[in-house]
VOPAGU-2260 file (C-alpha; in pm, 1 decimal, decimal comma):
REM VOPAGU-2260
SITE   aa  ch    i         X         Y         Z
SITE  UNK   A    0    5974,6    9614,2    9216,8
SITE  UNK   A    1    5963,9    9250,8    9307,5
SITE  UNK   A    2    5637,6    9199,3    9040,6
SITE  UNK   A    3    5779,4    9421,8    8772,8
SITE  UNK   A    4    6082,6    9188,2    8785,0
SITE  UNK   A    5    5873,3    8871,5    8770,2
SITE  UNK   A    6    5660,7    9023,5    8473,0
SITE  UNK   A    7    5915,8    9220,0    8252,9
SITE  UNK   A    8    6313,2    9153,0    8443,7
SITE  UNK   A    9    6463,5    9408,4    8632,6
SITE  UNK   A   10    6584,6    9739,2    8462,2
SITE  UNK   A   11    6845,0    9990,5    8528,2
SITE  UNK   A   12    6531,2   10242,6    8521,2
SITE  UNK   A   13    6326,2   10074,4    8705,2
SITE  UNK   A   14    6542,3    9994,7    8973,6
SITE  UNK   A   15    6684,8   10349,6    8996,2
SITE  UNK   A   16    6314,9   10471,9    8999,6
SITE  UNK   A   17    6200,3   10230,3    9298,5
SITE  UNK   A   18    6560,8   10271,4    9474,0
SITE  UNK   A   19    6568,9   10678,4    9484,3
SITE  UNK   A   20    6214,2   10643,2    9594,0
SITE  UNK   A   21    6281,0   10402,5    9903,5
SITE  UNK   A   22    6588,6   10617,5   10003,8
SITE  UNK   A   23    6407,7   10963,8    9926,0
SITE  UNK   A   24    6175,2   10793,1   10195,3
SITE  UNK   A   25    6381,4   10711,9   10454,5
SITE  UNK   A   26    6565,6   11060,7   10472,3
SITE  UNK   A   27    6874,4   11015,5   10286,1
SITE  UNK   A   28    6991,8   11331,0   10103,7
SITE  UNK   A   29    7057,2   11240,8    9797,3
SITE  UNK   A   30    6901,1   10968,2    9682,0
SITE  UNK   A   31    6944,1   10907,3    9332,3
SITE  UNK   A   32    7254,5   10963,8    9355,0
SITE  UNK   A   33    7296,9   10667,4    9553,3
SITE  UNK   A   34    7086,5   10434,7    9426,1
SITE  UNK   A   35    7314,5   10482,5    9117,9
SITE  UNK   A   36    7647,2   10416,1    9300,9
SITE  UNK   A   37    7484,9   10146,1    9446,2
SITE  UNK   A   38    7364,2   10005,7    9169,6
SITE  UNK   A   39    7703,3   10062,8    8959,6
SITE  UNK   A   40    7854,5    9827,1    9200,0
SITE  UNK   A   41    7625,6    9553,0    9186,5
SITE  UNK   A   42    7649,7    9563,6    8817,9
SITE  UNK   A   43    8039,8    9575,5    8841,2
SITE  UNK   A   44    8144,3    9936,7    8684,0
SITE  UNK   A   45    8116,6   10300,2    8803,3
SITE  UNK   A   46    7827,7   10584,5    8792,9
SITE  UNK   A   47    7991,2   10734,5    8473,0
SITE  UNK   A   48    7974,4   10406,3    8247,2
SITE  UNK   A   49    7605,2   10315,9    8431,3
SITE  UNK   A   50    7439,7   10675,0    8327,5
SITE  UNK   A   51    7602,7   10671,0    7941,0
SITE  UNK   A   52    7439,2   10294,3    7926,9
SITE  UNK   A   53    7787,3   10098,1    7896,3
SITE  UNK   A   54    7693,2    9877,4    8124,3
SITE  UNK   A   55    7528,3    9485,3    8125,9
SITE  UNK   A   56    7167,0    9451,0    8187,5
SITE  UNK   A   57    7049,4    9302,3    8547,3
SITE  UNK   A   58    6952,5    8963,8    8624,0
SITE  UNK   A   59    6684,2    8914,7    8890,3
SITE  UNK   A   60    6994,8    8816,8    9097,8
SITE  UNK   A   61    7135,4    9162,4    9059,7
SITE  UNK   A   62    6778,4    9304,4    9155,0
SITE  UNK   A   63    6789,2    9138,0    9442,0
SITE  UNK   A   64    7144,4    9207,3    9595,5
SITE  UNK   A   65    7084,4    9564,5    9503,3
SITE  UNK   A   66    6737,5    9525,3    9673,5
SITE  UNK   A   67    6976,3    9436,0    9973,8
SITE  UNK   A   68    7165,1    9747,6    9984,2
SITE  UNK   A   69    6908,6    9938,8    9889,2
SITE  UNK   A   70    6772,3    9842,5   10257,4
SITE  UNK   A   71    7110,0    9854,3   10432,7
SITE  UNK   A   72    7142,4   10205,9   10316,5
SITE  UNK   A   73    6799,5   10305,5   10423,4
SITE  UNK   A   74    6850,4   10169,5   10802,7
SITE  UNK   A   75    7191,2   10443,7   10770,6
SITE  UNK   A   76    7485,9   10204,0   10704,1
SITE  UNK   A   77    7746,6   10412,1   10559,0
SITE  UNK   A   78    7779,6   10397,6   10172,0
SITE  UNK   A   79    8128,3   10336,6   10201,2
SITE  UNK   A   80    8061,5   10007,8   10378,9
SITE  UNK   A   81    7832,0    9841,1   10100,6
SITE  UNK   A   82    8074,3    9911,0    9826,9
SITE  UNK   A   83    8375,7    9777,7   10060,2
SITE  UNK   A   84    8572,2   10111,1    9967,1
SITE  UNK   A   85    8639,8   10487,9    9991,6
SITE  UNK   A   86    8806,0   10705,6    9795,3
SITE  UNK   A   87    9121,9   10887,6    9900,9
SITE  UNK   A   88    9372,2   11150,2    9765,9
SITE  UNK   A   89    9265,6   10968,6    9437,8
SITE  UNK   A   90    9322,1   10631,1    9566,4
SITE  UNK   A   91    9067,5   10337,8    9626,9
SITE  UNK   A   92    9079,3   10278,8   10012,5
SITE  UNK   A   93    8909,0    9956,5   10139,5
SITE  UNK   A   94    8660,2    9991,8   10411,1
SITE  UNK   A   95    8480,4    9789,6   10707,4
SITE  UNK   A   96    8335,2    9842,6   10990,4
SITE  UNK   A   97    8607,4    9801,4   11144,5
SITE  UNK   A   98    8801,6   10105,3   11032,3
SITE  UNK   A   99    8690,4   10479,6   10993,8
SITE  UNK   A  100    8572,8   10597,2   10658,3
SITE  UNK   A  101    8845,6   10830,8   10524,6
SITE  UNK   A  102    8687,8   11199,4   10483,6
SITE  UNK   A  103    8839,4   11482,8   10261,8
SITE  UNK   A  104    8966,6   11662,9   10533,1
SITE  UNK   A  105    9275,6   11409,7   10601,8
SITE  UNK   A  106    9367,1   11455,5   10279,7
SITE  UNK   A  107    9465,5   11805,3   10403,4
SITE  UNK   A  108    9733,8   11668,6   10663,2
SITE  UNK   A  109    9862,6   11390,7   10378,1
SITE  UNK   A  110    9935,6   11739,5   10149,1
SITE  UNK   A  111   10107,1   11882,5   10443,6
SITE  UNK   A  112   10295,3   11618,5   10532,3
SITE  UNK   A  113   10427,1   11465,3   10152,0
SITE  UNK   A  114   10553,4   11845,3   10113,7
SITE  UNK   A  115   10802,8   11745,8   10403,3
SITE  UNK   A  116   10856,4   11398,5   10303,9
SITE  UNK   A  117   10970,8   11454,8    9945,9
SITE  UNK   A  118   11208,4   11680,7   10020,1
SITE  UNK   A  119   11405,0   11363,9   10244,3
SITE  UNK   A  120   11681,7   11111,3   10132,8
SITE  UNK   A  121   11465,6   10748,5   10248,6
SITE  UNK   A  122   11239,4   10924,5   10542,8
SITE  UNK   A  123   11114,3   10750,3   10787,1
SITE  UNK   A  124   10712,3   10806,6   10898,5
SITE  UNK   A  125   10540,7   10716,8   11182,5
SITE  UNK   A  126   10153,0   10697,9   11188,3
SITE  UNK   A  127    9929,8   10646,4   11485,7
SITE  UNK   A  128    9570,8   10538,7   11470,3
SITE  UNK   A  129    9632,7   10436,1   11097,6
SITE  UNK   A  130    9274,8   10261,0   11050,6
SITE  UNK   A  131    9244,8   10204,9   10716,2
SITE  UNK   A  132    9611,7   10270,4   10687,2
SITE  UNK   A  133    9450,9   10553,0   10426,1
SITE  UNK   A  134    9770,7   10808,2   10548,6
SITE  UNK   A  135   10037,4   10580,9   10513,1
SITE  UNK   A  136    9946,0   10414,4   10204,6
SITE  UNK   A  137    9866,9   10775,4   10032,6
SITE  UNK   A  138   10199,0   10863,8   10167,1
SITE  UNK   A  139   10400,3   10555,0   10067,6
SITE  UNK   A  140   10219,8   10541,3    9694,4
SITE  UNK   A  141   10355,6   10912,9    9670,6
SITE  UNK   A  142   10720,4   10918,4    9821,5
SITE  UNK   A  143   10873,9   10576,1    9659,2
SITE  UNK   A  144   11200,7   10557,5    9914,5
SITE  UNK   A  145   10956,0   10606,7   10219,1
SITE  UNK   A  146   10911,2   10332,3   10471,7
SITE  UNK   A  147   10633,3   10337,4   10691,4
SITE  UNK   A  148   10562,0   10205,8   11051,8
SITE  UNK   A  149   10131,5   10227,8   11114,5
SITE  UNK   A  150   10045,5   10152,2   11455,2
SITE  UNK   A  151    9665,7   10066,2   11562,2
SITE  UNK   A  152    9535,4    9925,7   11839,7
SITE  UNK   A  153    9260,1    9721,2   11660,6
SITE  UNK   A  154    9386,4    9438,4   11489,1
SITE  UNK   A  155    9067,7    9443,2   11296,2
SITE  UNK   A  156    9133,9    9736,8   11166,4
SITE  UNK   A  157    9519,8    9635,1   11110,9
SITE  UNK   A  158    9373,7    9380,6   10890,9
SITE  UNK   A  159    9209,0    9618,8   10630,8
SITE  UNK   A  160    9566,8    9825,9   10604,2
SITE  UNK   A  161    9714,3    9503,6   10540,9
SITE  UNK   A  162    9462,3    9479,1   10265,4
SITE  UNK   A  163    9506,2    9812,6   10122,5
SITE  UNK   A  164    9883,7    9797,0   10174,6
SITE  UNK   A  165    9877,2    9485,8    9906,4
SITE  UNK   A  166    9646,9    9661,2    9701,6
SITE  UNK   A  167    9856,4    9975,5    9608,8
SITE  UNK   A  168   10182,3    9786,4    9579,9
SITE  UNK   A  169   10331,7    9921,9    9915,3
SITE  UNK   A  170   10306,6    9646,0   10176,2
SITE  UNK   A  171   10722,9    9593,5   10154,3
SITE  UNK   A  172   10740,9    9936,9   10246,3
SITE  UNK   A  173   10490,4    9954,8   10540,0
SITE  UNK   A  174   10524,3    9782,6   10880,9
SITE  UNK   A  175   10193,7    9722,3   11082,4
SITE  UNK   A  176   10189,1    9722,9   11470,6
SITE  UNK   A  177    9929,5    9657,8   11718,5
SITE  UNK   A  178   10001,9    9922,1   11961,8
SITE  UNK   A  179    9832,3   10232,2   12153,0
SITE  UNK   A  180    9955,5   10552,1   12034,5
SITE  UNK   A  181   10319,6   10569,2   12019,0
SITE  UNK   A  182   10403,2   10306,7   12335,0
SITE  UNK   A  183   10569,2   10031,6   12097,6
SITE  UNK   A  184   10762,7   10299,6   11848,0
SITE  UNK   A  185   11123,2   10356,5   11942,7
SITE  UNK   A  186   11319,1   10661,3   12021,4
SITE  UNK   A  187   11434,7   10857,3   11760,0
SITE  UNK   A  188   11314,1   10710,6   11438,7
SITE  UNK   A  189   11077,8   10929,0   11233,2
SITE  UNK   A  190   11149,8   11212,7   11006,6
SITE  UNK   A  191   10753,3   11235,5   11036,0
SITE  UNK   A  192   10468,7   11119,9   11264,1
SITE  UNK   A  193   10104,5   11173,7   11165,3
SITE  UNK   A  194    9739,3   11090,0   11390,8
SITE  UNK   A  195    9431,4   11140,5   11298,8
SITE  UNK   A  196    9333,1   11041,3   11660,3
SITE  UNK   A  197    8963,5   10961,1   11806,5
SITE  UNK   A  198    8891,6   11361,2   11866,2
SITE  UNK   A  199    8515,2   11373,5   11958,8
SITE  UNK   A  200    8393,1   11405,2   12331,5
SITE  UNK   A  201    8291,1   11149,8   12459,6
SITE  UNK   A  202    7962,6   11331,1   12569,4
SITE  UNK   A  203    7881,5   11442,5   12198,0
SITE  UNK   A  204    7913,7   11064,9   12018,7
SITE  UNK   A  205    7500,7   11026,8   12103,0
SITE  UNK   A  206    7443,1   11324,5   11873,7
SITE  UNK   A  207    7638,3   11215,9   11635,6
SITE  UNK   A  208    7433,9   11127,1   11246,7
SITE  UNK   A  209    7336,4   10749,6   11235,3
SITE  UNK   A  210    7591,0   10665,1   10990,3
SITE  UNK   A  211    7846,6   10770,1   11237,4
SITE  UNK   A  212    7748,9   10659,5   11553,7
SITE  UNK   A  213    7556,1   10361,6   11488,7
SITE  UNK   A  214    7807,4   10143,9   11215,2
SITE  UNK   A  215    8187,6   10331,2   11251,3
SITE  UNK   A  216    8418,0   10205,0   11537,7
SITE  UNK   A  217    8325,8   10412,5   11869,2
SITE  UNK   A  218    8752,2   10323,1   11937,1
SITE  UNK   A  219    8791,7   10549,3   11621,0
SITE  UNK   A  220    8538,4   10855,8   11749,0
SITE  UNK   A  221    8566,6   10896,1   12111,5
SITE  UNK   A  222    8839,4   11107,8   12243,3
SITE  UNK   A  223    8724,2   11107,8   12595,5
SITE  UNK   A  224    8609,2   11420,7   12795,7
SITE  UNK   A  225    8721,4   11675,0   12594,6
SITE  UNK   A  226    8778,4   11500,5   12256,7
SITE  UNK   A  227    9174,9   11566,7   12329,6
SITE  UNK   A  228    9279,0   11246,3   12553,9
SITE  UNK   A  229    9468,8   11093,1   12280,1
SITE  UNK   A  230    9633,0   11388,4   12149,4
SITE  UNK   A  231    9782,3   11490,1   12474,5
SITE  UNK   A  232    9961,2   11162,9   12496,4
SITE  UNK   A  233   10092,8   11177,1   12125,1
SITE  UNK   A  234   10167,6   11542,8   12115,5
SITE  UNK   A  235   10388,4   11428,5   12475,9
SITE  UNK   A  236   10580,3   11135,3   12310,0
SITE  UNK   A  237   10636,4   11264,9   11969,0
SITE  UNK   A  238   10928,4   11465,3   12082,8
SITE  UNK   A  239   11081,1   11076,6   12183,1
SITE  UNK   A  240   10985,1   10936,7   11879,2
SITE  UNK   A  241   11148,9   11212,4   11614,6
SITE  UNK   A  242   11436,5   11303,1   11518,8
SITE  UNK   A  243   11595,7   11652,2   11499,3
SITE  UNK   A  244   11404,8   11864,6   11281,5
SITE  UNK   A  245   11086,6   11632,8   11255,3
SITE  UNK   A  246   10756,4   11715,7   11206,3
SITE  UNK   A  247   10420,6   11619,4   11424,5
SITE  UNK   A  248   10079,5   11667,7   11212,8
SITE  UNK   A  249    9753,7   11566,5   11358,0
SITE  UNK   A  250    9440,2   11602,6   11226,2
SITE  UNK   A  251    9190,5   11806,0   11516,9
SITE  UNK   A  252    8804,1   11909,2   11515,1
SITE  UNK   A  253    8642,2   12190,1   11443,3
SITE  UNK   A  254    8769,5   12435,0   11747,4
SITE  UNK   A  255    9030,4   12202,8   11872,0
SITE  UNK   A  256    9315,1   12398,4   11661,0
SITE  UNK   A  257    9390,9   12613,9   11971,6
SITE  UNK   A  258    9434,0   12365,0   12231,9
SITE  UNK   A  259    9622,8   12152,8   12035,7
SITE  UNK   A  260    9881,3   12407,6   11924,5
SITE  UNK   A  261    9883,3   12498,8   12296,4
SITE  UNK   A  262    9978,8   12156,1   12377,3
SITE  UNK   A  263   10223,6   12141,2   12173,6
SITE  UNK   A  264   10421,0   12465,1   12262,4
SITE  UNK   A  265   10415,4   12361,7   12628,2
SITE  UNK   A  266   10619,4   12019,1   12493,6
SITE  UNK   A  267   10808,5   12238,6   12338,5
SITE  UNK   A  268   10768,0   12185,2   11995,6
SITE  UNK   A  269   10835,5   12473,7   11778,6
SITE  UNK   A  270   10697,2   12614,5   11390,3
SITE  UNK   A  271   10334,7   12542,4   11518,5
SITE  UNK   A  272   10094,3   12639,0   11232,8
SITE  UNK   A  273    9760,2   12531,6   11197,9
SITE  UNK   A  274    9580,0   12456,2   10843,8
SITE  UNK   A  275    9239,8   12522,4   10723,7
SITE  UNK   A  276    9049,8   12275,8   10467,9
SITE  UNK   A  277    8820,0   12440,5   10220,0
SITE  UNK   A  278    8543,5   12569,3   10417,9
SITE  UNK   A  279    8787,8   12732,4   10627,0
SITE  UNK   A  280    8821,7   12536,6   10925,3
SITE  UNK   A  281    9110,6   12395,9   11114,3
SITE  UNK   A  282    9205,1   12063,0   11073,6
SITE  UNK   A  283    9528,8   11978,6   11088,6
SITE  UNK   A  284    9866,9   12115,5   11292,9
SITE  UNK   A  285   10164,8   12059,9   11223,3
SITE  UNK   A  286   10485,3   12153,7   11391,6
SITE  UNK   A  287   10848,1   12057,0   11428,5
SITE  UNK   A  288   11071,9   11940,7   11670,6
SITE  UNK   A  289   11389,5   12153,5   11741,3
């Protein structure tokens, strides 16, 4: 690539062609694909505009930055990382490695949880192990009287919800506390608390795909022994934290549903239902307090 450029400058062709090859090469799935997001955002638009040609034409500077993520991608950092973003529930979430990339299955508790929310005068939601802050910002952008306490207990990753708090126009609405769980929240205060807790055992994080377990925050994947340390403690202090009528939603892993619902029941929460994403599995429970 490096000649070609010298000889002729860089073009979008010829960079796709010697990008999808490289990542073809080093395993990744879909390669072209890629290479064209990738090189979409070094040129400053999307994949759409790129592929119909509405784009400018490289420099050799260009070439080279996208030769740079070109080899970040191919030693398995996250794609999400070199564009800085992620979307979610059709908002632009920024991203480090400091957070957890957002997946499509949390946008199955957000739907669960905004059908409760919009039905309240000015509710109140709590949400532990915010991250990105990708729930509560979805949440706030959706239910305009809402006002938000996130709680993390990274202040890295506190940071990048700040970020995206400013970015959607909802950082008046959202308060941001360094805190474990639900230690710092007070009694009584939420129509609504969400998690999307660390839920992988501990024991299973080494089999985990590089892009996981090499470059997003092992704080944000391991859930101890059984996956479910952190849920026990939230599922137990929920019940202090809501008020009458109130609904808990957590997001859980493939075969967790069961164990979490049965936590629950024992606190004594009541309406337990568990909800399936598309390919049928259970990911989030929600339930109410009576």
């Amino acid at each position: 690539m490096a000649q070609e450029s010298e000889q002729a400058g860089p073009t979008v062709n010829s960079l796709l062609a010697w990008a999808s090859n490289a990542l073809r090469s080093a395993g990744i799935e879909r390669p072209l694909f890629e290479a064209q997001v990738l090189l979409a955002h070094v040129l400053q638009t999307d994949r759409g505009r790129l592929l119909a040609g509405l784009h400018r034409e490289p420099s050799p500077l260009d070439a080279e930055r996208f030769r740079l993520l070109i080899q970040q991608r191919q030693a398995r950092m996250p794609l999400a990382y070199l564009r800085g973003f992620q979307e979610f529930y059709g908002l632009e979430m920024r991203v480090t490695p400091a957070t957890l990339i957002p997946r499509p299955e949390t946008e199955l508790l957000v739907e669960r949880v905004l059908s409760v929310l919009q039905q309240r005068h000015s509710p109140v939601l709590v949400d532990v192990c915010t991250g990105s802050g990708c729930i509560a910002v979805a949440c706030a952008v959706h239910v305009p009287d809402l006002r938000v306490l996130a709680t993390d207990i990274s202040e890295d990753a506190l940071a990048v919800a700040a970020m995206n708090c400013r970015l959607h126009g909802v950082a008046d609405r959202v308060d941001l506390a360094a805190g474990d769980t639900l230690d710092a929240v007070r009694s009584s205060v939420a129509d609504v608390v969400t998690a999307n807790p660390a839920y992988i055992p501990s024991d299973q994080i080494g089999s985990l795909q590089a892009e996981v377990r090499v470059y997003e925050p092992r704080v944000a994947l391991d859930g101890g022994h059984d996956g479910l340390v952190l849920h026990r403690r939230i599922v137990e202090d929920a019940l202090r934290v809501l008020r009458t009528g109130g609904m808990l939603a957590v997001e859980v892993a493939y075969g967790q549903a069961r164990h979490v619902m049965e936590l629950m029941q024992v606190a004594g929460f009541t309406d337990i239902e568990a909800w399936s994403d598309l390919a049928g599995i259970e990911r989030a429970i929600t339930a109410r307090r009576p």
